[in-house]
N, C-alpha and C positions, 0 to 999 in steps of 0.2 A: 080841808085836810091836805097836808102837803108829805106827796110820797116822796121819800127817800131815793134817790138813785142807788144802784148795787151794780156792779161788774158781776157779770157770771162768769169771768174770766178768770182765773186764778193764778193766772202768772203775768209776773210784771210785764208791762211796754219794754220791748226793745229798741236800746239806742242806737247811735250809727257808732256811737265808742263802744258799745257791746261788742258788733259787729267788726269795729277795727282789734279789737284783742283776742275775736275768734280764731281758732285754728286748725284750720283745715285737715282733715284726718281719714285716714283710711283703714280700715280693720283696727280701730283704734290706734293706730300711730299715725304720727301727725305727717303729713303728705307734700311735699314739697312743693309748692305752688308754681303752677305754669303760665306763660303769657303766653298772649290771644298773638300771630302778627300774621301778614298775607306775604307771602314770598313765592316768588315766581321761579321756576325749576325748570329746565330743562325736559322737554318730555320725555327723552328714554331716562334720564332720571327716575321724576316720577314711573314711567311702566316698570321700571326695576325694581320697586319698592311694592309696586300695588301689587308683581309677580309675586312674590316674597312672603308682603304680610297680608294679600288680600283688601281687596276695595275698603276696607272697615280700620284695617290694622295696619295700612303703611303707616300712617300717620307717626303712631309708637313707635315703628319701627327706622323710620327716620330720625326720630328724636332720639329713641337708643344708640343707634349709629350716631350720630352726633355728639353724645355727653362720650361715648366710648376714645371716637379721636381728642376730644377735648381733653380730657385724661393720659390718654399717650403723650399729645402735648406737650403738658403740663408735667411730665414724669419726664420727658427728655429733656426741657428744660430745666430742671433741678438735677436730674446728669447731669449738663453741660454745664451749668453753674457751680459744681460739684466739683468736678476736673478743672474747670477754670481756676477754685480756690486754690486746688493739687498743685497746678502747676505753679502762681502766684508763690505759695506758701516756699516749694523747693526753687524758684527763683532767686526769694530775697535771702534764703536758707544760705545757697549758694554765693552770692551777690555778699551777705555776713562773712561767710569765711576767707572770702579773699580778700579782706581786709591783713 
């Protein structure tokens, strides 16, 4: 007599394309994935951070500090892009009528 195999397992094998379409989530909204990298900092640096957020939570609190300039950045640059066009625009404006 030949017995049957059964899975007692009831949910399918997951694949590694499972996995690449997963998305990563946090109180059910999906969480913005972070990279791993080793970066080397200045020690009063790092002691300013670990003052801050505590041996557990500079980490966060570097990375916040970080995305916050990045942002400033990025917002003075679209100023300065901004007023560049300003100026351009009343350039050729001017540069038109004195024709």
């Amino acid at each position: 007599m030949q017995l049957l195999k059964t899975s007692t397992d009831e949910y399918p094998q997951v694949t590694q394309a499972d996995f690449d379409r997963a998305v990563l989530r946090r109180n059910l909204k999906p969480d913005e994935e972070k990279q791993r990298i080793t970066l080397a900092l200045d020690v009063e640096v790092v002691r300013y951070f670990e003052t801050k957020g505590g041996k557990q939570g500079y980490h966060n609190l570097i990375n916040e500090t970080l995305k916050r300039i990045v942002r400033l950045d990025i917002a003075e640059q679209n100023g300065f892009e901004e007023i560049l066009r300003k100026i351009i625009r009343e350039e050729l404006a001017a540069a038109g009528n004195a024709h």
